[in-house]
C-alpha positions as CSV (number, residue, x, y, z in Angstrom):
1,X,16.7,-49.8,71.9
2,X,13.3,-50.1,71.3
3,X,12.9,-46.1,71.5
4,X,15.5,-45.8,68.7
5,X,14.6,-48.7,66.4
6,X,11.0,-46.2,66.6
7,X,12.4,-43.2,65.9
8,X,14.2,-44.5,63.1
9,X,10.9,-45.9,61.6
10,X,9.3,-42.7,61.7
11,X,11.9,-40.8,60.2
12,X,12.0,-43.2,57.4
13,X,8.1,-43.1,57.1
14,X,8.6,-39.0,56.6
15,X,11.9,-39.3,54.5
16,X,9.9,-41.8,52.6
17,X,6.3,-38.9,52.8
18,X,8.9,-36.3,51.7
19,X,10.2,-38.4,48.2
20,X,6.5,-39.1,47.7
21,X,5.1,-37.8,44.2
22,X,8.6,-36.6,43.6
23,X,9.6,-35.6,39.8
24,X,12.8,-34.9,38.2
25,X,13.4,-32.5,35.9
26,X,16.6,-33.1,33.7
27,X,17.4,-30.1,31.4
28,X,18.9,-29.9,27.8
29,X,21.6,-28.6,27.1
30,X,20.3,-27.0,23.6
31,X,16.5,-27.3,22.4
32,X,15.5,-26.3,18.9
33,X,11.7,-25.2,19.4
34,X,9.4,-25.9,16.1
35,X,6.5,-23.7,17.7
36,X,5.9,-20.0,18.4
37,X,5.6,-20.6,22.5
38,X,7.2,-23.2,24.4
39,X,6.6,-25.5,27.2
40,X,8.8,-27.8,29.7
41,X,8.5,-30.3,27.9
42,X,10.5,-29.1,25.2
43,X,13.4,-27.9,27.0
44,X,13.9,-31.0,29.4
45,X,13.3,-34.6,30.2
46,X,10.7,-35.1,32.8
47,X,10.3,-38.1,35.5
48,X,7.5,-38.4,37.8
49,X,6.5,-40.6,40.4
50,X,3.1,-39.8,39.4
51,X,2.1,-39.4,35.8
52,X,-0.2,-36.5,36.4
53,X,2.1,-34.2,37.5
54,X,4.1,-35.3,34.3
55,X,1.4,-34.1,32.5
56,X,0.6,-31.2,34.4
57,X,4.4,-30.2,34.1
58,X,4.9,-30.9,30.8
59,X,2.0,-28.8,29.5
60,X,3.1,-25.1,31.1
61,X,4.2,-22.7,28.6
62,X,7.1,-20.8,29.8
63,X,7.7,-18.2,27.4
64,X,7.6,-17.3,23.2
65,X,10.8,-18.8,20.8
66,X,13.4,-16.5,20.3
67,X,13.5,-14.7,16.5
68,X,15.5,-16.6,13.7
69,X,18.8,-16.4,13.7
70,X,18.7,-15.6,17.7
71,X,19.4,-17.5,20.3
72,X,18.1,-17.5,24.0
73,X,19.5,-18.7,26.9
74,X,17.0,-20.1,30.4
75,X,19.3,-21.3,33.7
76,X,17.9,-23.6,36.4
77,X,17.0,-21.2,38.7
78,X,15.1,-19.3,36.1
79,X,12.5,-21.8,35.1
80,X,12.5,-22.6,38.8
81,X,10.9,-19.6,39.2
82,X,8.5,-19.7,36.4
83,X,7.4,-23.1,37.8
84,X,7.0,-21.8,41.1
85,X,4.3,-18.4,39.6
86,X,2.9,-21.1,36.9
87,X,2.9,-24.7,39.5
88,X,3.4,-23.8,43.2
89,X,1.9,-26.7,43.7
90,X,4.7,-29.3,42.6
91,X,7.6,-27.1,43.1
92,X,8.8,-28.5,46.2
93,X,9.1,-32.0,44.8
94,X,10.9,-30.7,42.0
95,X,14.4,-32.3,41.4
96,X,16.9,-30.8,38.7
97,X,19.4,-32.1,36.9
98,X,21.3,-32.4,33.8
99,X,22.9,-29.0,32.4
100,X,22.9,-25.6,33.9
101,X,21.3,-23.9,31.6
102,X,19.2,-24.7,28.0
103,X,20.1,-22.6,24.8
104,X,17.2,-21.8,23.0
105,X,16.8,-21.8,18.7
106,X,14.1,-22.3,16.7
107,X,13.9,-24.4,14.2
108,X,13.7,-22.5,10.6
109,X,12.9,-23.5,7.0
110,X,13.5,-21.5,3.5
111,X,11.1,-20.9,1.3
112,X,12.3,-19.2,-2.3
113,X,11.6,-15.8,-2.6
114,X,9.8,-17.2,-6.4
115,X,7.0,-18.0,-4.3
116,X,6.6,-14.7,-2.7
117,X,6.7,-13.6,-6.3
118,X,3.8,-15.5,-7.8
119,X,1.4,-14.8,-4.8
120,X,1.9,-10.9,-5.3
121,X,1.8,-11.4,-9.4
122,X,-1.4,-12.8,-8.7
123,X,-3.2,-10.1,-6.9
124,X,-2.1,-8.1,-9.3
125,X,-4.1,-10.3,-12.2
126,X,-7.0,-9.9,-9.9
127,X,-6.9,-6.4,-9.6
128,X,-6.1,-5.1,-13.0
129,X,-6.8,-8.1,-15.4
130,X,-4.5,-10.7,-17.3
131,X,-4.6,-9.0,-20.8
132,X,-2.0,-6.2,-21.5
133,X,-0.7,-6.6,-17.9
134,X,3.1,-7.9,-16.9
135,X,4.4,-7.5,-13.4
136,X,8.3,-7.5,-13.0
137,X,9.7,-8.2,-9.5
138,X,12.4,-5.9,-7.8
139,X,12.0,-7.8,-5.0
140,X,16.0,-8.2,-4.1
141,X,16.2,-11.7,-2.1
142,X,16.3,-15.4,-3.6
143,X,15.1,-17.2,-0.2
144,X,13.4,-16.0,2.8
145,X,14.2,-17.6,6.3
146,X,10.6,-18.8,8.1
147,X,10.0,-20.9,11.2
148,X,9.2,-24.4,11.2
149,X,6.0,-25.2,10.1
150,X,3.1,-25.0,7.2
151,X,3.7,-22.1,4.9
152,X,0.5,-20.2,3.9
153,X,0.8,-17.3,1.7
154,X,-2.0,-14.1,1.3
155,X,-1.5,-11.0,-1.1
156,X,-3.8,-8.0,-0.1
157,X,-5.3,-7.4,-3.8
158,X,-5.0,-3.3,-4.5
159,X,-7.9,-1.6,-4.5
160,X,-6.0,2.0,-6.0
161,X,-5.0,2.5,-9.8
162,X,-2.3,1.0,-11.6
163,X,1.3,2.5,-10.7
164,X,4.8,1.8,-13.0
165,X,6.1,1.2,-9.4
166,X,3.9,-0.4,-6.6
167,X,4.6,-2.8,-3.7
168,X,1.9,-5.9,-2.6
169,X,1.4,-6.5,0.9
170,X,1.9,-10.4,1.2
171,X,1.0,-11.6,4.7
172,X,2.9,-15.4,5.7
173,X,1.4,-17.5,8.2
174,X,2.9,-20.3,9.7
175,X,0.4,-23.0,10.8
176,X,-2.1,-21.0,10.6
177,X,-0.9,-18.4,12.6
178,X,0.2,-15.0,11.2
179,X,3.7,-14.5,11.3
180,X,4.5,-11.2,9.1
181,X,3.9,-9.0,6.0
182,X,6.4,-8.7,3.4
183,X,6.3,-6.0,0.7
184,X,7.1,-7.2,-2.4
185,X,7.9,-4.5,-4.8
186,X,7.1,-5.0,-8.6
187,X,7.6,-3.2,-11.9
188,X,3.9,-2.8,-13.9
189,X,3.4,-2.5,-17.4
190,X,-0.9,-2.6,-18.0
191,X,-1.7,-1.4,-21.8
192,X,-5.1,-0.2,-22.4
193,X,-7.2,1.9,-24.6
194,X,-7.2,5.8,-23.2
195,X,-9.0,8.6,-24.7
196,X,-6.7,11.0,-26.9
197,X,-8.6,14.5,-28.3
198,X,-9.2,14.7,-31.8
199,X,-9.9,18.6,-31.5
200,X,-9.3,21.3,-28.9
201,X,-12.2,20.8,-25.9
202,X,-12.9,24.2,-24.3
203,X,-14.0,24.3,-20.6
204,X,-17.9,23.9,-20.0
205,X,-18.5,22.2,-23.2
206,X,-20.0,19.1,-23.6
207,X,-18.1,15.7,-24.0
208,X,-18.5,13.1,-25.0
209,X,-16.7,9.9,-26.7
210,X,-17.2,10.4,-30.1
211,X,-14.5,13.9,-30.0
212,X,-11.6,11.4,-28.9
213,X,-9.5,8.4,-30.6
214,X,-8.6,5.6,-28.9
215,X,-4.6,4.4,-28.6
216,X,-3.4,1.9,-26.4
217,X,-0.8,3.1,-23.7
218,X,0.9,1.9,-20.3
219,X,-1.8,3.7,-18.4
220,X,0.6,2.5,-15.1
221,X,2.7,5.1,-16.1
222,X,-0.1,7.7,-15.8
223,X,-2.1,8.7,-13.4
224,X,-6.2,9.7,-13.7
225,X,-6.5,8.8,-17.2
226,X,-9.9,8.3,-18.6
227,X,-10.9,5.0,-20.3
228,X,-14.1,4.0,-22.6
229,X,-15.4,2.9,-19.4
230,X,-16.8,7.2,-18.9
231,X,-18.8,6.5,-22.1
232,X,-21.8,5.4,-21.0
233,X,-23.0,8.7,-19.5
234,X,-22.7,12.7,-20.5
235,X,-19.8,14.2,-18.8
236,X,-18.6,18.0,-19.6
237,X,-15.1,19.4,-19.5
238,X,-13.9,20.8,-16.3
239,X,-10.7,21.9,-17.7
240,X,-9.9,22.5,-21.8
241,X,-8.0,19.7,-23.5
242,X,-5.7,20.3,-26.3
243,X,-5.8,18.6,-29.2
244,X,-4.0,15.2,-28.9
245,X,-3.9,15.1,-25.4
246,X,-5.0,12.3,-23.5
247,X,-8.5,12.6,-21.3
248,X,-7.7,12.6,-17.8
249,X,-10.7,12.6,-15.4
250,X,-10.0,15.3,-13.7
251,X,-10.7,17.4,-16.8
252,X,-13.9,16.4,-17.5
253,X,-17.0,16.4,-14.9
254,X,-20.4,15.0,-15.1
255,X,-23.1,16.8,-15.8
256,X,-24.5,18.4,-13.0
257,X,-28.9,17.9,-12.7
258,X,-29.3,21.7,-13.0
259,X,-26.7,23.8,-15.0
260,X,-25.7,27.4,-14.0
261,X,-27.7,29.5,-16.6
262,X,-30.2,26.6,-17.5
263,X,-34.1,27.0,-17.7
264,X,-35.7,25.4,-14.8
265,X,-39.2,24.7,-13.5
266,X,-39.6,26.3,-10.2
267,X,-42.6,25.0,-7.2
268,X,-43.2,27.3,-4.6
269,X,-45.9,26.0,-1.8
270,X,-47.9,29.6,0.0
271,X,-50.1,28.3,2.5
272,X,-51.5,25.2,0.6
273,X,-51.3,26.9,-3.1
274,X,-48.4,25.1,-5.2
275,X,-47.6,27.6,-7.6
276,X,-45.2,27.1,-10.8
277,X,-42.9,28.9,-13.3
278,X,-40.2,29.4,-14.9
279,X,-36.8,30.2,-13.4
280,X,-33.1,31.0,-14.3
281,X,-30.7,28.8,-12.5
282,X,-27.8,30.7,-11.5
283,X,-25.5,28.0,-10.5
284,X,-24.8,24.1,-11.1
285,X,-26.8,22.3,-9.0
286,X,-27.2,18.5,-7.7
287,X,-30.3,16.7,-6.4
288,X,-30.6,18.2,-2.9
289,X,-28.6,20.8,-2.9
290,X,-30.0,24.1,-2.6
291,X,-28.9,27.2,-5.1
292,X,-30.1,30.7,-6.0
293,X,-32.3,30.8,-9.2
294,X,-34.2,33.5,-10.9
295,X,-37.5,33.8,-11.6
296,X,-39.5,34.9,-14.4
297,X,-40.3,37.9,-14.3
298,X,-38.4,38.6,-11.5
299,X,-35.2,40.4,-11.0
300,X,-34.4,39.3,-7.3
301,X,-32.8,36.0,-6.6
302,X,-34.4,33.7,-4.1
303,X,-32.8,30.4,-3.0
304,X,-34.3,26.2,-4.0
305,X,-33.1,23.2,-3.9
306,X,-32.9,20.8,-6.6
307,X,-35.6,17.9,-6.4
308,X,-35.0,16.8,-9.9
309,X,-33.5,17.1,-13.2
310,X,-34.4,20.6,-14.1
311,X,-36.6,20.8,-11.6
312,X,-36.4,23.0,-7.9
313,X,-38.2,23.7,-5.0
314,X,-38.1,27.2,-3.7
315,X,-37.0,27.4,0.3
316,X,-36.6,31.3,0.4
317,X,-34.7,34.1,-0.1
């Protein structure tokens, strides 16, 4: 008797070691999820014997929501086996219950498409000014379906010319956190002064702003069209203009520091003598590039390189 009465004490003290620091994990049946990842927590109830492992349960993400409009589906035995890469640990004094299996949302909000709207309009203002500029929207929804959360809206401002038809990259964070880019398309009128001939302008002339009137057009409709903005420095013409035509800037060029056929000053350095003259260029020519020139007196072409306006350095034949 004595024998058994001790043998059923120490299978109680093991039964009792066993249940020690046990926890019970009671799952939904459904759990609506407000943030991007989830954790235990928010798909089941959770009882422990010891409030750390609570905590320490509680606290394991097990995996990202599923897309709006989606839904997910996690059995027992599945998050068992999270638990057990994520906890091994406590997964031995784990005790389930409550349903089968947890359906997984997330929870969503609406935000009108207006808003959307305003945010692209904007970076529009930014990029090509308020006055003489109106941006329809084409953009075909009335509400736009978002997660749960803090709505924060950013419209990549265009860097590229006005175009009748454009789209602004908005990007939407929720939280904080970026969530996507939507393309809002929009319709752009922007009126502005353009340059218009008053006379035929050959190729290779000179150009300047006093040959051209100014009328006010939707330059969004246009592409490359010069603006009074080119009239602060000489420009020629690349390409002729008829008369009444408006300036695009691909027509004209500006001038180059050395002009094909121009009078130049030529330096030429022989063994510590600096000698100069007079040359012919024979081709346009920027600072640091090097062309053929002429010189005087001369009837063989050596190469320089432009140093200045008007100005070369010979570098040899």
């Amino acid at each position: 008797m004595t024998m058994f009465r001790a043998c059923f004490v120490a299978a109680a003290l093991l039964c009792a070691t066993a249940h020690a620091g046990g926890v019970t994990v009671s799952l939904r049946t459904e759990a609506e999820l407000s943030q991007p990842r989830f954790t235990l927590a928010d798909i089941a109830t959770l009882n422990c014997e010891q409030a750390s492992d609570c905590k320490t349960l509680a606290g394991l993400y097990l995996g990202s929501a599923p897309r709006i409009e989606t839904a997910e589906r996690l059995s027992q035995p599945q998050l068992a086996r999270l638990i057990r890469r994520l906890e091994p640990r406590l997964t031995k004094q784990i005790i389930w219950s409550g349903a089968n299996e947890v359906t997984l949302t997330i929870a969503t909000q609406t935000l009108p498409a207006a808003k959307l709207v305003d945010t692209a309009r904007a970076a529009l203002v930014t990029a090509y000014g308020e006055a003489g500029m109106s941006a329809a929207s084409q953009y075909p929804e009335t509400d736009i379906k978002l997660p749960a959360g803090t709505v924060s809206l950013h419209a990549r401002t265009p860097d590229f010319p006005a175009r009748e038809r454009m789209s602004v990259a908005v990007s939407v964070s929720i939280n904080n956190r970026f969530y996507r880019v939507i393309a809002v398309p929009m319709q752009l009128t922007v009126l502005a002064p353009v340059l218009v001939a008053e006379r035929d302008l050959a190729a290779g002339s000179r150009f300047s702003c006093e040959q051209v009137q100014l009328h006010t057009t939707n330059v969004a409709r246009h592409t490359g069209l010069a603006t009074q903005a080119i009239c602060d420095r000489p420009w020629r013409m690349r390409k002729p203009i008829a008369a009444g035509d408006m300036v695009t800037t691909a027509a004209i060029e500006p001038i180059p520091d050395v002009e094909q056929g121009a009078a130049v000053s030529l330096v030429a350095d022989f063994g510590g003598i600096r000698l100069e003259s007079g040359a012919t260029a024979l081709a346009d020519g920027r600072i640091g590039e090097a062309i053929q020139v002429r010189p005087a007196l001369s009837t063989t072409a050596i190469k320089a390189r432009v140093v200045g306006s008007g100005q070369l350095q010979a570098i040899g034949k």
